[in-house]
N, C-alpha and C positions, 0 to 999 in steps of 0.2 A: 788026523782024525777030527771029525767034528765035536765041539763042546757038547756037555749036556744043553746048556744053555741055546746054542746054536741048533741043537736039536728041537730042543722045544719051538724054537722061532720058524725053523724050516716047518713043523707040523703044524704050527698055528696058520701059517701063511695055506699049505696046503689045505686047508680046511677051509680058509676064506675064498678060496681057488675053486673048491671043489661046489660050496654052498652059491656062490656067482655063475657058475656054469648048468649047477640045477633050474636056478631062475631065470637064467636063458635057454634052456632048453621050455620049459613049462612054457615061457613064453610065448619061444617060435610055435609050439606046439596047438596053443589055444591061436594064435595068429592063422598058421593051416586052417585048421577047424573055422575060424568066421568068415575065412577068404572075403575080408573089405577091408584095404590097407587104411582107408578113410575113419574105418573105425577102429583097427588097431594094425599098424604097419609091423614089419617084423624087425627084431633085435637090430638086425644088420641093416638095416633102412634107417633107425634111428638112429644107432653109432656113426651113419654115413650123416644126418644132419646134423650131428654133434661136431662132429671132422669139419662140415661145410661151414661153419659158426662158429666155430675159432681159425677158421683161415680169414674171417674176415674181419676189418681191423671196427666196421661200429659195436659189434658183438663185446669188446674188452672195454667201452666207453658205457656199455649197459652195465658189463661185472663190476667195473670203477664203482660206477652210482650205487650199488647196492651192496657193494663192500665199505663204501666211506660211510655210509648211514648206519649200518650196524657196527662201523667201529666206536661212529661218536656216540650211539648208542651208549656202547660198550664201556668207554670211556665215562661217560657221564654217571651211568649204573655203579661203575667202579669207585668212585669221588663218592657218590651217596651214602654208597655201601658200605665205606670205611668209616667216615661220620656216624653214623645210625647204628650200625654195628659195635665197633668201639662204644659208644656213650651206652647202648645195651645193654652190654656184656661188664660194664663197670659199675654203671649208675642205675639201679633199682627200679626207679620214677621211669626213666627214658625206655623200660624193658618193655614196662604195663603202657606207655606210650604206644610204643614203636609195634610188639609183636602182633596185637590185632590185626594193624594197616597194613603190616607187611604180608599177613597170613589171608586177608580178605583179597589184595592183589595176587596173591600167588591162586589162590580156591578161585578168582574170578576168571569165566572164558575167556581169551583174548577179544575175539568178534564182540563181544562188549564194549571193551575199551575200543574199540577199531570205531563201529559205529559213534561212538561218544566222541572221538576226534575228529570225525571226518567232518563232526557238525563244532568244535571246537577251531582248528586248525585248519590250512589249506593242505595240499594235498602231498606237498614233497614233504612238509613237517611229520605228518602220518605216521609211518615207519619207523622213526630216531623215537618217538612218545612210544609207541609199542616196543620198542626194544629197550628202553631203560624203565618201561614195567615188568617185562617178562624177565630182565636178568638182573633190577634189583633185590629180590624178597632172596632169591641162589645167594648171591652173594654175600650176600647180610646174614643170614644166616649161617653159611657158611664160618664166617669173622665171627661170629656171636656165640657157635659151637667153638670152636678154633680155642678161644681164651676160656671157655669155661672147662676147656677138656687141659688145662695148664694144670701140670703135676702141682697139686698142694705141698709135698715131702718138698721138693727143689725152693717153693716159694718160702716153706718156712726157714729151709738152711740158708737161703739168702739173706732171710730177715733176720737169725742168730747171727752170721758172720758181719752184718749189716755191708749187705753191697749197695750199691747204689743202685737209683732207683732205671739209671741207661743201661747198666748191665743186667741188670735183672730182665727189662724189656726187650733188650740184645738177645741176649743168652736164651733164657726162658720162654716170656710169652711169645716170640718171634719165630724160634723152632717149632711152639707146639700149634701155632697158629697158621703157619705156612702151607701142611697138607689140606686141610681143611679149606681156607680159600683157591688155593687152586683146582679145588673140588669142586667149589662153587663156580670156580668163573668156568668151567671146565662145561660142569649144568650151561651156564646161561649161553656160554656159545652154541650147545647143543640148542634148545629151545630155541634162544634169542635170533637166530639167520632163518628158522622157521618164521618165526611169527613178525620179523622183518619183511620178508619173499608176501605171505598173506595181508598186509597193510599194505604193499606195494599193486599188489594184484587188487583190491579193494579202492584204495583210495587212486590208483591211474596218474600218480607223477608223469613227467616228462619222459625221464629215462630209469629203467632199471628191471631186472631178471623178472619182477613180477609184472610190468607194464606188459611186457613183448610177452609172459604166457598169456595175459590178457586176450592181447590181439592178437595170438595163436588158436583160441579156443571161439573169439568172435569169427575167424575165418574157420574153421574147423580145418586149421592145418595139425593134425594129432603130432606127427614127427617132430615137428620145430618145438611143440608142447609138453613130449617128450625128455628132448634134444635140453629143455630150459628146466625141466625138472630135476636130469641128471646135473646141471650145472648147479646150483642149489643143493644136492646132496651133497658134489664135491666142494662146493664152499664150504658145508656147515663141516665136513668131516677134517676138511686143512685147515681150520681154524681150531677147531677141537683138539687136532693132534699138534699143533703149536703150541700148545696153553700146557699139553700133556706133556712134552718136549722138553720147555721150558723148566717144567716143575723139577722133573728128572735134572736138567743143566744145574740148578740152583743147588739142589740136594748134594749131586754131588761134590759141587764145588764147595759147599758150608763143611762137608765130610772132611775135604782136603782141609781145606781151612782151619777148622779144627783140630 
């Protein structure tokens, strides 16, 4: 017999089964109705040029490009965010510093920064600068709630039994800090391969998922335009569900651990 648990995943999955099948149906349906595949081809036209663009081998040399730039992105927002975050969340001065810049990037439209680089930066730089804006202020935040949400009770029995100051940071601030970034990095992957794809489609690099919708939409090929948007959902959502993946692997290996 199935778990409750296994229940719940079979219903969840059905339900994301049943809401994908809606919007393909809607679709085919508004597709009938305009009869101009030129202006909107049907579901199965586009899934056939998603099929056609991963059989062929330039197609993984575009997702390459556009997955190393939102990693180093990624990377580098990560490095910032622990710096900036940490001093934050400890140091008073660096709060009244930090939370403005962080909060005026986070409230600022991307197409801002995008425009400000294009005239800044050449064109492959674009995308890596939009994406260690859009998932620094996630991340930082994140770390900056993370330590301030550290049980006071646990902090002061460490400081009567006097632990030291590795196990305290082990023990304590490390547990209570860990869902809370991965919360954040969780956000910037969400956002961050967005507004990666839109600096790419803007500033016109050599190679990568936003050049080719680019030159999908200057020839008015819809399908391939299509075909490259579904590719970019499923980036942003495997990269997301890695981050989410991970968080669970760590959790419950500290559990064990423990």
């Amino acid at each position: 017999m199935l778990r409750l648990t296994d229940k719940k995943s079979v219903r969840e999955a059905a339900g994301y089964l049943s809401g994908v099948l809606v919007l393909l149906l809607v679709w085919h349906v508004i597709a009938l109705w305009l009869n101009n595949p030129v202006l909107l081809p049907s579901p199965w036209k586009a899934m056939a040029e998603v099929v056609r663009m991963f059989l062929h081998p330039a197609f993984y040399r575009e997702w390459l490009y556009t997955i190393l730039r939102g990693l180093a992105g990624f990377a580098i927002a990560l490095m910032l965010a622990l710096c900036i975050g940490l001093a934050s969340a400890s140091w008073r001065p660096a709060w009244f510093l930090f939370s403005p810049l962080l909060g005026a990037v986070r409230s600022t439209p991307v197409i801002s920064f995008i425009l400000l680089a294009l005239i800044w930066f050449g064109s492959e730089n674009v995308p890596v600068f939009i994406a260690i804006l859009t998932m620094l202020p996630l991340i930082s935040f994140g770390i900056i709630d993370g330590i301030r949400n550290t049980d006071g009770e646990l902090l002061e029995m460490a400081n009567s039994f006097r632990v030291s100051r590795w196990n305290v940071i082990r023990h304590i601030y490390v547990p209570s800090l860990l869902p809370f970034l991965f919360n954040g990095m969780s956000n910037a992957m969400g956002f961050g391969w967005r507004a990666v794809i839109i600096g790419e489609v803007l500033s016109q690099p050599f190679r990568g998922i936003g050049s080719r919708m680019r030159d999908a939409q200057n020839y008015l090929n819809v399908p391939e335009l299509i075909g490259w948007t579904l590719v970019a959902i499923l980036t942003g959502y495997l990269f997301e569900t890695l981050v989410r993946r991970a968080e669970k692997s760590l959790m419950r290996w500290k559990s064990v651990a423990s």
